[in-house]
N, C-alpha and C positions, 0 to 999 in steps of 0.2 A: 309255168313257174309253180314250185313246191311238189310236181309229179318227180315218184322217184324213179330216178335216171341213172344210178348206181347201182351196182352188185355186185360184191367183192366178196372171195373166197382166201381166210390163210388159214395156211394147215405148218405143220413145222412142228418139231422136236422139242422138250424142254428138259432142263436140266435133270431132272427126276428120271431121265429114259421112257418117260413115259411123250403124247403128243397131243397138239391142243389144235382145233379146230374152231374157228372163227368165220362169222357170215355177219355182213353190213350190208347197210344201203342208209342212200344219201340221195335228197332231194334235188332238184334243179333250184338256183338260188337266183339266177336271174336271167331273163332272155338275152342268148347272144346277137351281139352286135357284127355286122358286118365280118371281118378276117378276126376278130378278138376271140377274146377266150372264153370256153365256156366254164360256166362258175357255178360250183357245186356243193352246197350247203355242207353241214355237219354230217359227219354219216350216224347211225345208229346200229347200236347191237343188235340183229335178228336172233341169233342160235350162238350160243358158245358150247366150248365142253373144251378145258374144265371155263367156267364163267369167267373166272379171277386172270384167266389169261386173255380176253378180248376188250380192251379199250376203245370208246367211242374217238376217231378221227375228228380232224378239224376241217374246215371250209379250204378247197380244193379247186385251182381251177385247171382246165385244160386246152389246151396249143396244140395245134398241128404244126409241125413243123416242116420245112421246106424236106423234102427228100424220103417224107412220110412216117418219119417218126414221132410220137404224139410225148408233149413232156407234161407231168402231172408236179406242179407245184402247190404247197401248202400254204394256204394264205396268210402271214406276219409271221413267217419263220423264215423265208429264204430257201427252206430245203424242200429240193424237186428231183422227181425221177425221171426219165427217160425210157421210155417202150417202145422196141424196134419192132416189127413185125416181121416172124420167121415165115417163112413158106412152106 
């Protein structure tokens, strides 16, 4: 708990034509339990460019899902993603 267990990379275009690169990381917020999900603190800005374009995330947990897709939901929002794994 508190080792950081995240690393997140977004890069993406913005309006200007110009492109913004973003790097987080986010700690372990609690030890997973049995089949539960692991729960992953706030994340934090490591590196931006431009800065004004990287927003700290919120507490994160993560699900394995039956058939190996892992869904990443945000915690008191409701809204979650789903990551398949290409081969």
């Amino acid at each position: 708990v508190g080792d950081q267990v995240l690393v997140l990379t977004a890069e993406g275009p913005l309006a200007s034509g110009s492109t913004y690169h973003c790097e987080f990381t986010a700690p372990l917020s609690d030890r997973p339990a049995g089949d539960g999900p692991v729960r992953i603190g706030p994340s934090a800005v490591s590196s931006g460019r431009p800065a004004s374009s990287c927003t700290p995330g919120k507490p994160t947990e993560l699900t394995l899902l039956p058939g190996g897709d892992l869904r990443r939901s945000t915690v008191g929002t409701g809204e979650s993603l789903i990551y398949t794994r290409s081969d």
